[in-house]
Legacy VTK file of the C-alpha trace (Angstrom):
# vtk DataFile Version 3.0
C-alpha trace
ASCII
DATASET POLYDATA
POINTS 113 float
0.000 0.000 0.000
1.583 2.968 -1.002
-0.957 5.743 0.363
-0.715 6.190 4.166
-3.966 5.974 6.280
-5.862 4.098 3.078
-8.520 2.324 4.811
-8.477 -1.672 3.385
-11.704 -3.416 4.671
-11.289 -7.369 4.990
-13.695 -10.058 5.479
-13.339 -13.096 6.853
-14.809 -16.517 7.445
-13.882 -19.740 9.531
-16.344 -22.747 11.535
-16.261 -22.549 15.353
-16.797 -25.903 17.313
-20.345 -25.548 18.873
-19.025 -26.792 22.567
-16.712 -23.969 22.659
-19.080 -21.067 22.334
-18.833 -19.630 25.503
-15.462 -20.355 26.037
-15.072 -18.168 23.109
-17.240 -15.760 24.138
-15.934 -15.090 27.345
-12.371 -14.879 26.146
-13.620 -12.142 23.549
-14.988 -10.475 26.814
-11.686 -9.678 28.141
-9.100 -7.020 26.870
-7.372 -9.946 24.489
-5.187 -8.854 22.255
-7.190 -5.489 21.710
-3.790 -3.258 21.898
-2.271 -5.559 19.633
-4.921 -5.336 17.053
-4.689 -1.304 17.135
-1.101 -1.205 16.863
-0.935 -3.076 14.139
-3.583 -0.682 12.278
-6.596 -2.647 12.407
-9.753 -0.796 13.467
-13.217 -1.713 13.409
-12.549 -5.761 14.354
-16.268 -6.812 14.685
-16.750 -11.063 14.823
-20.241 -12.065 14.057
-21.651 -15.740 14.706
-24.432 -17.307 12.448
-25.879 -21.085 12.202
-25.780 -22.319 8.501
-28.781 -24.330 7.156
-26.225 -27.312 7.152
-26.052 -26.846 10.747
-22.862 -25.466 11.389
-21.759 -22.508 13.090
-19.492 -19.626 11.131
-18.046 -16.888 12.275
-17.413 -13.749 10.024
-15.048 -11.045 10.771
-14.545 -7.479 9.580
-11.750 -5.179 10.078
-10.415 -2.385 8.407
-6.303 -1.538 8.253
-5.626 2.120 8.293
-1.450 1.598 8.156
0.711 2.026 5.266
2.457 -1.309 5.518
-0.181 -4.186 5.369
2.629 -6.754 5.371
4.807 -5.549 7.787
2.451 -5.125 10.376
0.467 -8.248 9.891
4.582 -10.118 10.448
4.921 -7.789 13.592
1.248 -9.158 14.985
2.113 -12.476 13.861
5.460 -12.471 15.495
4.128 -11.002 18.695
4.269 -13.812 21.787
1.251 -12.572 22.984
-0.714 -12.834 20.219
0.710 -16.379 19.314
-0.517 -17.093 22.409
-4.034 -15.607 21.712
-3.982 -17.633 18.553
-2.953 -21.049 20.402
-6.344 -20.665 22.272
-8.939 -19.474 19.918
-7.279 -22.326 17.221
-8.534 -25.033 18.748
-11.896 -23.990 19.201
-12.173 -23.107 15.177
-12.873 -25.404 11.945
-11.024 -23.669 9.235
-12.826 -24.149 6.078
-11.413 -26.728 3.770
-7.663 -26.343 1.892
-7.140 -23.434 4.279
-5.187 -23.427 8.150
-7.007 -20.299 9.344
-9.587 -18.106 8.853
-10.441 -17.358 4.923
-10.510 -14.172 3.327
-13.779 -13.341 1.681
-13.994 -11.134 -1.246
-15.388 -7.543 -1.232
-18.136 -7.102 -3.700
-20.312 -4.076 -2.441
-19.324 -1.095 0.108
-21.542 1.820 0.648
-19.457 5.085 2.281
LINES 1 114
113 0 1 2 3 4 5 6 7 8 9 10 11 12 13 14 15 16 17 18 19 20 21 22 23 24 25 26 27 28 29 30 31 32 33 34 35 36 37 38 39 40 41 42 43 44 45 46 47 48 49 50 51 52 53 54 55 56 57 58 59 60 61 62 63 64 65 66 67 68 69 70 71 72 73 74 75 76 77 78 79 80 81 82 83 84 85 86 87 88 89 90 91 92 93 94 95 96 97 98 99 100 101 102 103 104 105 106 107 108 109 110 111 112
């Protein structure tokens, strides 16, 4: 990104096992890895749950990145112990979607300003 303080929106997707609802909920309660998120430019982090008609529960994130260095800050987050951390405990509570290790980008077809 070559424009500093571009918003990027993202969406993404990934199954959550239905035992570990709460769980996940109340870990979402606390502060988390809130800081983390803002210092790596991300604003806006929203997760939303929903029940399929096959029965299975998805979450769907939004977010929108504000930096001027998508990849650099997304290695700094990634690379933070903390947040490795984080990750180690909301992983085993999620069903990526098939072919993919994490959650899946979804593709941005309509924004209205």
């Amino acid at each position: 990104m070559t424009e500093l303080n571009s918003v990027r929106r993202f969406g993404i997707v990934i199954g959550i096992r239905e035992q570990c609802i709460a769980e996940y909920r109340q870990l979402h309660d606390g502060e988390g890895v809130r800081d983390l998120l803002r210092l790596a430019n991300m604003r806006n982090f929203s997760i939303f749950l929903h029940r399929m008609p096959d029965g299975g529960l998805y979450e769907f994130g939004y977010y929108e990145y504000v930096g001027g260095d998508y990849a650099a800050d997304m290695s700094a987050l990634e690379a933070h112990p903390r947040n490795i951390a984080w990750l180690n405990s909301c992983d085993r509570m999620q069903i990526p979607l098939p072919g993919t290790n994490g959650w899946s980008e979804m593709e941005s077809i309509f924004f209205n300003a």
